[in-house]
C-alpha positions in Angstrom: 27.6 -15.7 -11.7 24.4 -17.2 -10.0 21.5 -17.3 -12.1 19.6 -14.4 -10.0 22.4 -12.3 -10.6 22.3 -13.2 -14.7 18.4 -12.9 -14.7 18.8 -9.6 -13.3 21.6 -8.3 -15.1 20.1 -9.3 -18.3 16.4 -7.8 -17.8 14.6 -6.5 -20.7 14.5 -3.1 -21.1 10.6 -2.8 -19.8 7.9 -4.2 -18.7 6.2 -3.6 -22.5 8.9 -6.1 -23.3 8.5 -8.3 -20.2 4.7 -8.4 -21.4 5.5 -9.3 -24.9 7.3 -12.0 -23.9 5.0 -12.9 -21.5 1.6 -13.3 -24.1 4.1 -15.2 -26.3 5.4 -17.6 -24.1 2.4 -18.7 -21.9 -1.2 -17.2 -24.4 -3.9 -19.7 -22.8 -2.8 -19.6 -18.8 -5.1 -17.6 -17.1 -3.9 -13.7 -16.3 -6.4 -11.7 -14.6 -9.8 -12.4 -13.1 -12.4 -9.4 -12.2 -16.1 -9.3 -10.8 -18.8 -8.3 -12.5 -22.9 -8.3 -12.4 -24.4 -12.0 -12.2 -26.9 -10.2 -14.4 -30.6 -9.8 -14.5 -32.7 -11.4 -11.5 -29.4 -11.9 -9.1 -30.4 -9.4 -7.3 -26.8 -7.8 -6.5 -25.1 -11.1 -6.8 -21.7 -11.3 -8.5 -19.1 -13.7 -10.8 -15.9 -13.6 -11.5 -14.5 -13.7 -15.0 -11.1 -14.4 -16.7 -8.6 -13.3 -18.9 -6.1 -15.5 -20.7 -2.8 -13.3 -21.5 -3.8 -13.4 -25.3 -7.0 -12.2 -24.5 -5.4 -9.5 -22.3 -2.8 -8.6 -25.2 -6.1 -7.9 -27.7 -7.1 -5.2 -25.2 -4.2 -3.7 -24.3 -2.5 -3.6 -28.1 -5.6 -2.3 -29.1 -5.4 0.2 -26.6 -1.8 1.1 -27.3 -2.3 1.4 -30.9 -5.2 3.3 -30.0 -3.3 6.2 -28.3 -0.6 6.0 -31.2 -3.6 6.7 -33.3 -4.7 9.9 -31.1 -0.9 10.9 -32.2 0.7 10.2 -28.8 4.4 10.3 -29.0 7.3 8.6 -27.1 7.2 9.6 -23.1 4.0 11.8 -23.7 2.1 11.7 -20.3 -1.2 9.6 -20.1 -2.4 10.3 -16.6 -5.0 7.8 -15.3 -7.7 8.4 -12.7 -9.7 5.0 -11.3 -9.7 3.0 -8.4 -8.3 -0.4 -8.8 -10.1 -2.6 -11.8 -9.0 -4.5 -14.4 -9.1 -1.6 -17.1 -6.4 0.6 -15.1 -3.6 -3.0 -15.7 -5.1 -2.3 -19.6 -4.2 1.5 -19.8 -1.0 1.1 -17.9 0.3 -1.8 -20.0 -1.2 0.1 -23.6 0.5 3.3 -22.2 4.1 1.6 -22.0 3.2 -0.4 -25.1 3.0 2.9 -26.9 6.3 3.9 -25.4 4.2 6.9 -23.9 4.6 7.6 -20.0 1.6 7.0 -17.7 1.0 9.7 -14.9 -0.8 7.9 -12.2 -3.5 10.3 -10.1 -5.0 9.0 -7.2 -9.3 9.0 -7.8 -9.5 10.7 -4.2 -7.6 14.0 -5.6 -9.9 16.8 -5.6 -10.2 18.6 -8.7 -7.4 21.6 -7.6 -4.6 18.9 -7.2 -6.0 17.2 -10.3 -5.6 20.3 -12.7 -2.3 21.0 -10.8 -1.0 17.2 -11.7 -2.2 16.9 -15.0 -0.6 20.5 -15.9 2.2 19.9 -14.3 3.4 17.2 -16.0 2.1 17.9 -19.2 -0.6 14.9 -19.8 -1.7 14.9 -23.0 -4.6 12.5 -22.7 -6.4 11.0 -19.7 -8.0 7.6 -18.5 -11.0 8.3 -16.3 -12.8 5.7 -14.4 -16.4 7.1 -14.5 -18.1 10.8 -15.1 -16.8 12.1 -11.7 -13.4 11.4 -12.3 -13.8 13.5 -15.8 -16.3 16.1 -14.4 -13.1 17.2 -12.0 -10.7 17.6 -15.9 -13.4 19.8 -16.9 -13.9 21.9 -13.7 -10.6 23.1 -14.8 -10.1 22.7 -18.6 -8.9 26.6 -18.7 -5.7 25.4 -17.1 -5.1 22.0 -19.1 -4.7 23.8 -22.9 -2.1 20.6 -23.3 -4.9 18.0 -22.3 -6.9 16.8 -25.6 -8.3 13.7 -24.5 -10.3 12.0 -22.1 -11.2 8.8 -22.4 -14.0 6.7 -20.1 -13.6 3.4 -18.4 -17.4 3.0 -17.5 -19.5 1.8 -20.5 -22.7 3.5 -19.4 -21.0 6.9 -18.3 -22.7 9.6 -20.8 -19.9 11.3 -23.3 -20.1 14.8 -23.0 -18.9 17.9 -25.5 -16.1 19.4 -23.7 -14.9 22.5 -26.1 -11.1 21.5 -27.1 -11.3 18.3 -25.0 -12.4 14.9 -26.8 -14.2 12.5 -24.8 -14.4 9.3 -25.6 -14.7 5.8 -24.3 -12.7 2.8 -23.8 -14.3 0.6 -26.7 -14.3 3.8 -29.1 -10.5 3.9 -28.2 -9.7 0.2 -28.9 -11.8 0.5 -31.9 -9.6 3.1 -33.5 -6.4 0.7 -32.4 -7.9 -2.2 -34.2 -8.6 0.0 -37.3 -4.6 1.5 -36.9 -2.9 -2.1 -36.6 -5.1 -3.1 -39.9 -2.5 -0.4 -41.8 -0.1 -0.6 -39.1 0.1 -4.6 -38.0 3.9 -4.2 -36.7 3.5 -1.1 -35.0 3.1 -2.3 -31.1 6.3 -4.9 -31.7 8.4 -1.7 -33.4 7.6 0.6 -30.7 8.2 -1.9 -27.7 11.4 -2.8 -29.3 12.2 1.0 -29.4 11.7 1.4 -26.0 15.2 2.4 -23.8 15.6 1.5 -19.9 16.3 5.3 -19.2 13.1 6.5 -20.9 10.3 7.8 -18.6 7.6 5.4 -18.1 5.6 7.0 -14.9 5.5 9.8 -12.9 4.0 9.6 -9.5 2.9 12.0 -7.3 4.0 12.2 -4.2 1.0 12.8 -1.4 3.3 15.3 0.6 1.8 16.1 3.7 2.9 19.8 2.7 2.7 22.0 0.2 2.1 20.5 -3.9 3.4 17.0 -4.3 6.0 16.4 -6.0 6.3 14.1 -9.8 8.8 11.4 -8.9 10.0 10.3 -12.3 10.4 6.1 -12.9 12.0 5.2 -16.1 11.2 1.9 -17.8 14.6 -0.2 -16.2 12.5 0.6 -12.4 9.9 -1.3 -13.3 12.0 -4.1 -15.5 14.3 -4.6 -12.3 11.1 -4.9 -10.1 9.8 -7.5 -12.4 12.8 -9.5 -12.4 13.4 -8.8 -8.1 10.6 -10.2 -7.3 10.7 -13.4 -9.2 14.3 -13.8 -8.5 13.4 -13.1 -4.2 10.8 -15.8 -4.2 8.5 -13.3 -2.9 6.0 -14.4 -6.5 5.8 -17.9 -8.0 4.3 -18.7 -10.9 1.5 -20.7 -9.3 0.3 -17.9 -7.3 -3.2 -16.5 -7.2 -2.9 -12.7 -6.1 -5.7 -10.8 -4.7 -4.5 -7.0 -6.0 -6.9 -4.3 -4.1 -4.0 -1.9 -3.0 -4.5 1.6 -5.2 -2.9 1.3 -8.5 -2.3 5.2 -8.4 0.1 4.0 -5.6 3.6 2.7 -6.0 3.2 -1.1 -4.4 0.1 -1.5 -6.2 1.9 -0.5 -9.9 5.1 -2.6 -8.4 3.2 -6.0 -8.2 2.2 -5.6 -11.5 5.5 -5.5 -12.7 6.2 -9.1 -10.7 3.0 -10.6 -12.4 4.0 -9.7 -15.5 7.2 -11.8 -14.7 6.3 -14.6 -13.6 2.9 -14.6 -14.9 0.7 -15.4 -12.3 -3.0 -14.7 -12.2 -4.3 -11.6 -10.3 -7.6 -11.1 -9.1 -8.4 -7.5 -9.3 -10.9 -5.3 -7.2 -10.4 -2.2 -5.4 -13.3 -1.8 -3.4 -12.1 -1.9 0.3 -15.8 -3.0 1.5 -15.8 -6.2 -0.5 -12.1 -7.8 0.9 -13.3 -9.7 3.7 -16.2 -11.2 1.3 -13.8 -11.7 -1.3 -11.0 -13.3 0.3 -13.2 -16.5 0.4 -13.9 -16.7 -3.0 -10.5 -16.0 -4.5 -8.5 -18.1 -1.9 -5.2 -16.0 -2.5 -1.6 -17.5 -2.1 0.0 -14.1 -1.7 -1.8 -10.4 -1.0 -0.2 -7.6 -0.5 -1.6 -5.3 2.0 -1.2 -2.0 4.7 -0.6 -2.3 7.9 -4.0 -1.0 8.8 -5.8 -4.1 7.5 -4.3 -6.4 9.4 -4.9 -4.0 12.5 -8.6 -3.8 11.7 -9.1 -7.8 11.2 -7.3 -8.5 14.3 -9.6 -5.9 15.9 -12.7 -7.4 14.9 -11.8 -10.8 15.7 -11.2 -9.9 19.2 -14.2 -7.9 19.4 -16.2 -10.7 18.4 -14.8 -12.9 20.9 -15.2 -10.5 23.7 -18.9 -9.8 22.3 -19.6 -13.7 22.5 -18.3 -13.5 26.1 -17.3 -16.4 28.4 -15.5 -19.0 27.7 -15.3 -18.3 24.0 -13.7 -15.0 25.1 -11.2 -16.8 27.3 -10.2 -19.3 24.8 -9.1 -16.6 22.4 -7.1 -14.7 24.6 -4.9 -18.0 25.5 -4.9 -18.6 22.1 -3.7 -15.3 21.1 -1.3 -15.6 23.8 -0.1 -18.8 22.2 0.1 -18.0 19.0 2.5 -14.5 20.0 4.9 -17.0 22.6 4.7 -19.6 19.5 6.3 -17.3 16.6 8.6 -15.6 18.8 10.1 -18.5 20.3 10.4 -20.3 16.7 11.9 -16.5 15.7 14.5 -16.5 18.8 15.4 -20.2 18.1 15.9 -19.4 14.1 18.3 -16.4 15.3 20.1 -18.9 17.8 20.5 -22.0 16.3 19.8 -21.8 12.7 16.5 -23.9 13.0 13.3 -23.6 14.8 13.0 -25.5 17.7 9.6 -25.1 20.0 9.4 -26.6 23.8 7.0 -29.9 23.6 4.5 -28.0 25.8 4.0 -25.2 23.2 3.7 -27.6 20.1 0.9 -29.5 21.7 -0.7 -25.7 23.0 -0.3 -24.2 19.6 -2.0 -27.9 18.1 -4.9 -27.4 20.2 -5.4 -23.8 19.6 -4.9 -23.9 15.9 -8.0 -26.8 15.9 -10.0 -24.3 17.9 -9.3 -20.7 16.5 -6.4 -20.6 14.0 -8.0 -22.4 11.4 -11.1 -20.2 11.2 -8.5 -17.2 10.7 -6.7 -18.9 7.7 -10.3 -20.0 6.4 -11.1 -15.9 6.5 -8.5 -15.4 4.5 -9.3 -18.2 1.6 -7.2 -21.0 3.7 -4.6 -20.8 0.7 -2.4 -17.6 1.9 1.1 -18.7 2.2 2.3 -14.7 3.1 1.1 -11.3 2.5 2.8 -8.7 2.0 3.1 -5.4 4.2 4.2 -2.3 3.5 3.3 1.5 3.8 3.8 2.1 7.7 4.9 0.0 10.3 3.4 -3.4 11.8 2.8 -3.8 15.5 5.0 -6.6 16.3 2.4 -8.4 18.4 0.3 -7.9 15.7 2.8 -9.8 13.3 3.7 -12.0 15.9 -0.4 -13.0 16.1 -0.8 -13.6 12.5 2.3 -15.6 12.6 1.8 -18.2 15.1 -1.8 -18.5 13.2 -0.6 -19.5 10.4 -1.2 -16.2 8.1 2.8 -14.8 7.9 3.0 -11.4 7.0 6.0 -10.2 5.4 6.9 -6.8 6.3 8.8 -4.9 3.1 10.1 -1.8 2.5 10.2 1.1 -0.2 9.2 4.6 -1.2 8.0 5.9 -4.0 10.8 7.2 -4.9 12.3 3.7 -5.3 9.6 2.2 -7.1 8.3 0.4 -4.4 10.2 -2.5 -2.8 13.8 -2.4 -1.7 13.9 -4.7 1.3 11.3 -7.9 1.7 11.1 -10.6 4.2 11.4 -14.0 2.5 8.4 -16.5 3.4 10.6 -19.0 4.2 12.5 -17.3 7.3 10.9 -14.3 7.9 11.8 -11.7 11.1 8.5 -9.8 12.7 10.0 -6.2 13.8 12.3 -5.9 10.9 11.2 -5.0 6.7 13.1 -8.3 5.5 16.5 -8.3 3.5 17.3 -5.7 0.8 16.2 -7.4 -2.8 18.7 -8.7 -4.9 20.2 -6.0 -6.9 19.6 -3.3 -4.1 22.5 -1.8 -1.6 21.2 -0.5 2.1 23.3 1.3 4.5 23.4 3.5 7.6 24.4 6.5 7.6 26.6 8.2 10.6 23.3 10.0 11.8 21.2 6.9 11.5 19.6 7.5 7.9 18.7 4.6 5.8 20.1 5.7 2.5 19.2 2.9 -0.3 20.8 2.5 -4.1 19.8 0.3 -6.7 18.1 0.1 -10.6 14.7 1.3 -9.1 15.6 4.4 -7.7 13.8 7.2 -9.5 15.7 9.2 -11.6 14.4 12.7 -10.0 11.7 15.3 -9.3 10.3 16.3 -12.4 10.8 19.9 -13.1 12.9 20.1 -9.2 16.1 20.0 -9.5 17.0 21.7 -6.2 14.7 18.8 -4.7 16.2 16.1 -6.3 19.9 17.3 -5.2 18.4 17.5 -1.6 17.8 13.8 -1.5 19.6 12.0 -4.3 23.4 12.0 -3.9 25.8 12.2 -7.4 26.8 8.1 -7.0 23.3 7.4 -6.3 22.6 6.9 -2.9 18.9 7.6 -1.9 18.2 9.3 1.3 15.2 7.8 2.4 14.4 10.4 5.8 13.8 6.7 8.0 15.9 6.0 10.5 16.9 2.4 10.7 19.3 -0.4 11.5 20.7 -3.5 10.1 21.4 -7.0 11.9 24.2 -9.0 11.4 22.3 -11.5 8.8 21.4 -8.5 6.5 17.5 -7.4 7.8 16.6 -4.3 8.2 14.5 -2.0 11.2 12.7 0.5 10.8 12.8 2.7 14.3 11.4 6.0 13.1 10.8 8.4 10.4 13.6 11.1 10.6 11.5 14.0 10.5 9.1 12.6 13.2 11.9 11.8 16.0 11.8 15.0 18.4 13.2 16.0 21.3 11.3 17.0 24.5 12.0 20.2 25.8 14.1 18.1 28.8 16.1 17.2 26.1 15.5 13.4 25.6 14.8 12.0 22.2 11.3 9.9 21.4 10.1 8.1 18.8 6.6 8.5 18.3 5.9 5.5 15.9 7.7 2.9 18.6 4.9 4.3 21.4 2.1 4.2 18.9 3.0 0.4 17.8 3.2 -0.7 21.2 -0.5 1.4 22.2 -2.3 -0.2 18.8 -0.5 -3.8 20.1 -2.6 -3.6 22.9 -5.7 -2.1 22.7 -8.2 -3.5 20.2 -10.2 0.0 20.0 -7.6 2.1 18.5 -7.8 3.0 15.1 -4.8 5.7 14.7 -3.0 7.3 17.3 -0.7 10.3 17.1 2.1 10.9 19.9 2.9 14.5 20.6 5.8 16.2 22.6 8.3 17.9 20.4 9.7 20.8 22.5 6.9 20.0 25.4 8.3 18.4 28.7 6.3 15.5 28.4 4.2 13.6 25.8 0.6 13.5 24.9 -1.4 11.5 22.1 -4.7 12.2 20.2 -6.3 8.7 19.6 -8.9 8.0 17.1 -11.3 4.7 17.9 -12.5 2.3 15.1 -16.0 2.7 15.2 -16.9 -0.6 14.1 -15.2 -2.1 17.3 -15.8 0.4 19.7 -19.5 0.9 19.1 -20.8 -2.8 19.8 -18.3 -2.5 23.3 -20.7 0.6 24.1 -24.0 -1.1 23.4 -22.8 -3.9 25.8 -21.9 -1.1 28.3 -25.1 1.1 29.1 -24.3 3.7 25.5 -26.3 1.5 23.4 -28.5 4.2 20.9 -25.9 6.8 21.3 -24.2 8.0 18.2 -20.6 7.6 18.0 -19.3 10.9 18.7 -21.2 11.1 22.1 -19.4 7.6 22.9 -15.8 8.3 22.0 -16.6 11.4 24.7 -18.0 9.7 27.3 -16.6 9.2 30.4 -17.1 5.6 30.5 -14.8 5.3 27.0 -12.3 7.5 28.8 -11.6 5.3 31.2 -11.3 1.9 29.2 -8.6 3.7 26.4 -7.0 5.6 30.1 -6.2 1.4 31.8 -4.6 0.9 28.2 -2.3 3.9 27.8 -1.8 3.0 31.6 -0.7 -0.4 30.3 1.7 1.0 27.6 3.2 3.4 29.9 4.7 0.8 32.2 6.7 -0.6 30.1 8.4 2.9 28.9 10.7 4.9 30.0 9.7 8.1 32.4 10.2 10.4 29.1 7.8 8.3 26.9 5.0 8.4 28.7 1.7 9.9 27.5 1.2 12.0 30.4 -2.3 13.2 28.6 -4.5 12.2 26.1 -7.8 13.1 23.7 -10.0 10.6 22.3 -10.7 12.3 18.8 -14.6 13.1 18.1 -14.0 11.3 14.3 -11.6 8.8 12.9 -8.7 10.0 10.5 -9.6 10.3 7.1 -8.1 10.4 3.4 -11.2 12.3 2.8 -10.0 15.4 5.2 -6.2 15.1 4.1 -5.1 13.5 7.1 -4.4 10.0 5.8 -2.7 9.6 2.7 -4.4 7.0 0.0 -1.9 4.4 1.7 -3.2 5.0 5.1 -0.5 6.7 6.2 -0.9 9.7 8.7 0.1 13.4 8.0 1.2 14.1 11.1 1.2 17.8 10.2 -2.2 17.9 9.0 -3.6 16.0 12.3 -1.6 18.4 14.6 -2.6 21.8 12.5 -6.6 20.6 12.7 -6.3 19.7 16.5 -4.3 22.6 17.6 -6.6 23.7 20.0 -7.3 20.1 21.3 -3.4 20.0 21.8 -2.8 23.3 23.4 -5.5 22.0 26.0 -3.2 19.1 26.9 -0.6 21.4 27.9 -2.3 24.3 29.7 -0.7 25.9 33.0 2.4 23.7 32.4 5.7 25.8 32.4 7.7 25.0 29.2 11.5 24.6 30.1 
């Protein structure tokens, strides 16, 4: 037996227990860091602080005993409602500490699919991150008469009287835990060591892009096995300094949590999207995890900024682009040929030079420490991947659902393939099924739907195999391609099959202007797409070209912008076949938002939801034509 395959077999029953273990075994090596306020007269400026694991154990057993004291009982729901800070780690670890079950609610639910989350699975108490997050509990109290606490993240939110709700905040909460482990002092280590692998330890909703989401229920021996995967892949190291933004309401977020826990790494926690790039500097990551749409927007701005500087600036990006793309594929084809990476002469010295001129300012952007960031959610353009690559900033492309608790297939950073999601993680099966399903089984598949049965049959076969709804592949060495998502392949009315997300990969690869892009056709006789533009790219192209002063809704309509994103789909089209073509497109007046339900808090599109709110734009597209 190797020793991955003892380490895994051998897992503790949860991550209460992983943590445990963890405070015991390494107390003074640093476990989290977090910004805060430089303080009076910094006028906005910020630090960074730390947390050893002891110090992290203080707050979160306090917590824990502090919800035992509220009389929460094993796998009552906690839900928690906060963007990514330190204090959500704190109420997660406290709520499996307490051998309660966490429900994890996204802070952009509106109040409606709040009340509808909370009552559905039965919370008992809730985390809140400030006095919005509460004010949407309390807009619909009448229909939470199981809800009896709320409890407040931010120190300076005001406590309101809520009539058979008690609100209270975070230090009031650890104060009643230190006060319970004074009379109780064993009562953390007896409840952890109670703690089963079968018993519930989150439920997740699912952002469905129809009708309610669905609770996808992940017992403690998901989030044990992801612990011990990671580790055991190599994907995190001991050494490692994390940068953690991703949602924590979100399955990858909650997953890599697990994996620090493990292997004890330190984590530098913020969730504000608008402070990555200045962050990045400061923490100097090893490893991030990240969407697919980050790395899209940084590659977009970097080329916008060369093409804004103009000249030979411009022209020296563009080779080294090119060089960077012809550098990791040829080291990729060689690997797959020979074994080894073997680059012509002519490229090494290319790829020397242009690393001394560009790539190096890249990696500097990104702290200068990253040794591979992980990417999941959606697909990666492979240019895109390829880029990063031959720069020097690898990023591994993984694959999961929530359903499986996050990661099933990773590429390793040591032999990594752009275009596939990596090899499944030890302990997980992958196959393909006759119609070209990727069905997945392993410890961190959930164990159901809450309360939905009849869903849970639909998806989750009796020896449990997962249907995932992708459509995929796998090479002879064991990695794994994504083509499409099964319910997004359609058929033209001609009769020919299309991937949309293959098209849209290959448009975003090559225009630098595109934010999201949805490809249309199912039952038409030929294909359209509604493109959306990231405005921070596109708007400094239009002051350069006569639309300076315009607003950006009058640019993305002009005639002028029409015809730069028309020579790109132009460029896409040639290298597709006659069926694939976008024959017609719209260049949307706004970009997709989370905020309007078309993007779901992992940047992923709802294709239905985009299609329903541009019907009439789509209908338009197809006018006079004869449907076979």
């Amino acid at each position: 037996m190797s020793s991955a395959q003892y380490l895994l077999e051998n897992r503790p029953h949860s991550v209460a227990h992983l943590f445990l273990s963890r405070v015991e075994a390494t107390p003074d090596r640093e476990a989290y860091r977090y910004p805060v306020a430089a303080g009076p007269g910094a006028h906005g400026a910020e630090e960074w602080r730390s947390l050893t694991w002891a110090q992290t154990a203080e707050r979160v057993t306090a917590i824990a005993a502090g919800l035992l004291a509220l009389g929460l009982g094993t796998e009552e729901r906690v839900a928690i409602s906060s963007s990514t800070r330190v204090e959500w780690i704190f109420a997660d670890l406290g709520v499996m500490c307490a051998g309660a079950a966490a429900t994890a609610v996204y802070p952009s639910t509106n109040a409606d699919e709040t009340a509808y989350i909370l009552a559905d699975s039965d919370s008992r108490a809730i985390f809140v991150e400030n006095a919005a997050q509460l004010a949407k509990v309390v807009e619909h109290a009448d229909r939470l008469p199981g809800l009896g606490h709320a409890i407040l993240f931010d120190p300076e939110a005001e406590l309101p009287r809520v009539e058979g709700l008690e609100v209270l905040s975070l230090a009031e909460l650890e104060e009643r835990g230190t006060a319970y482990l004074q009379k109780h002092p064993e009562a953390i280590e007896t409840t952890v060591g109670a703690i089963e692998p079968e018993q519930l330890a989150t439920l997740i909703y699912t952002s469905g892009t129809t009708g309610r989401p669905k609770g996808v229920r992940l017992v403690h021996d998901c989030w044990s096995y992801q612990g011990v995967a990671q580790e055991v892949s190599g994907l995190l190291q001991p050494d490692d300094v994390q940068f953690l933004w991703l949602p924590l309401s979100h399955v990858f977020g909650k997953a890599l949590i697990s994996g620090q826990v493990r292997t004890g790494h330190v984590i530098a926690v913020d969730g504000r999207i608008d402070r990555i790039v200045t962050n990045l500097p400061v923490v100097r990551p090893t490893v991030m995890a990240s969407a697919p749409r980050v790395f899209e927007k940084v590659y977009n701005g970097i080329a916008a900024k060369a093409r804004a500087e103009g000249g030979a600036r411009y022209k020296i990006f563009r080779w080294a682009a090119k060089v960077a793309r012809d550098h990791a594929r040829t080291a990729q084809e060689s690997l797959v040929a020979t074994g080894s990476r073997r680059i012509p002469l002519w490229l090494t010295v290319q790829h020397a030079l242009a690393d001394k001129l560009v790539y190096g300012k890249i990696r500097a952007a990104f702290g200068g420490e990253l040794r591979g960031s992980a990417s999941g959610s959606a697909a990666l353009a492979p240019d895109i991947g390829y880029f990063f690559a031959g720069a020097g900033v690898p990023v591994l492309e993984g694959y999961g659902l929530t359903e499986t608790s996050a990661g099933c297939t990773v590429n390793p950073a040591d032999d990594f393939r752009v275009g596939t999601v990596g090899r499944p993680l030890p302990g997980t099966e992958v196959r393909i099924a006759e119609d070209g399903e990727i069905l997945l089984r392993g410890p961190g598949v959930m164990r159901g739907y809450h309360n939905l049965p009849e869903k849970t049959a639909e998806v989750l076969e009796s020896d449990g195999w997962f249907r995932t709804g992708d459509i995929g592949e796998i090479d002879k060495e064991g990695f794994v391609r994504i083509t499409d998502r099964k319910k997004d392949l359609f058929k033209t009315s001609g009769g020919k099959y299309v991937a949309p997300t293959e098209i849209e990969g290959r448009f975003k690869a090559v225009c630098p202007f595109v934010s999201n892009i949805l490809v249309i056709g199912n039952g038409r006789n030929y294909c359209t797409a509604l493109i959306a533009l990231d405005e921070s790219v596109i708007m400094p192209w239009a002051a350069s070209h006569g639309l300076g002063g315009r607003p950006y809704a009058e640019v993305v309509s002009s005639p002028e912008v029409r015809t730069l994103i028309d020579g790109f789909v132009q460029s896409v089209n040639a290298d597709l076949q006659r069926w694939q073509t976008i024959k017609k497109f719209s260049v949307l007046p706004r970009d997709l938002d989370v905020e309007h339900g078309e993007l779901t808090p992992s940047l992923k599109v709802k294709r239905p939801v985009v299609e329903r709110e541009y019907a009439e734009v789509v209908e338009a597209m197809y006018e006079g034509v004869r449907e076979a």
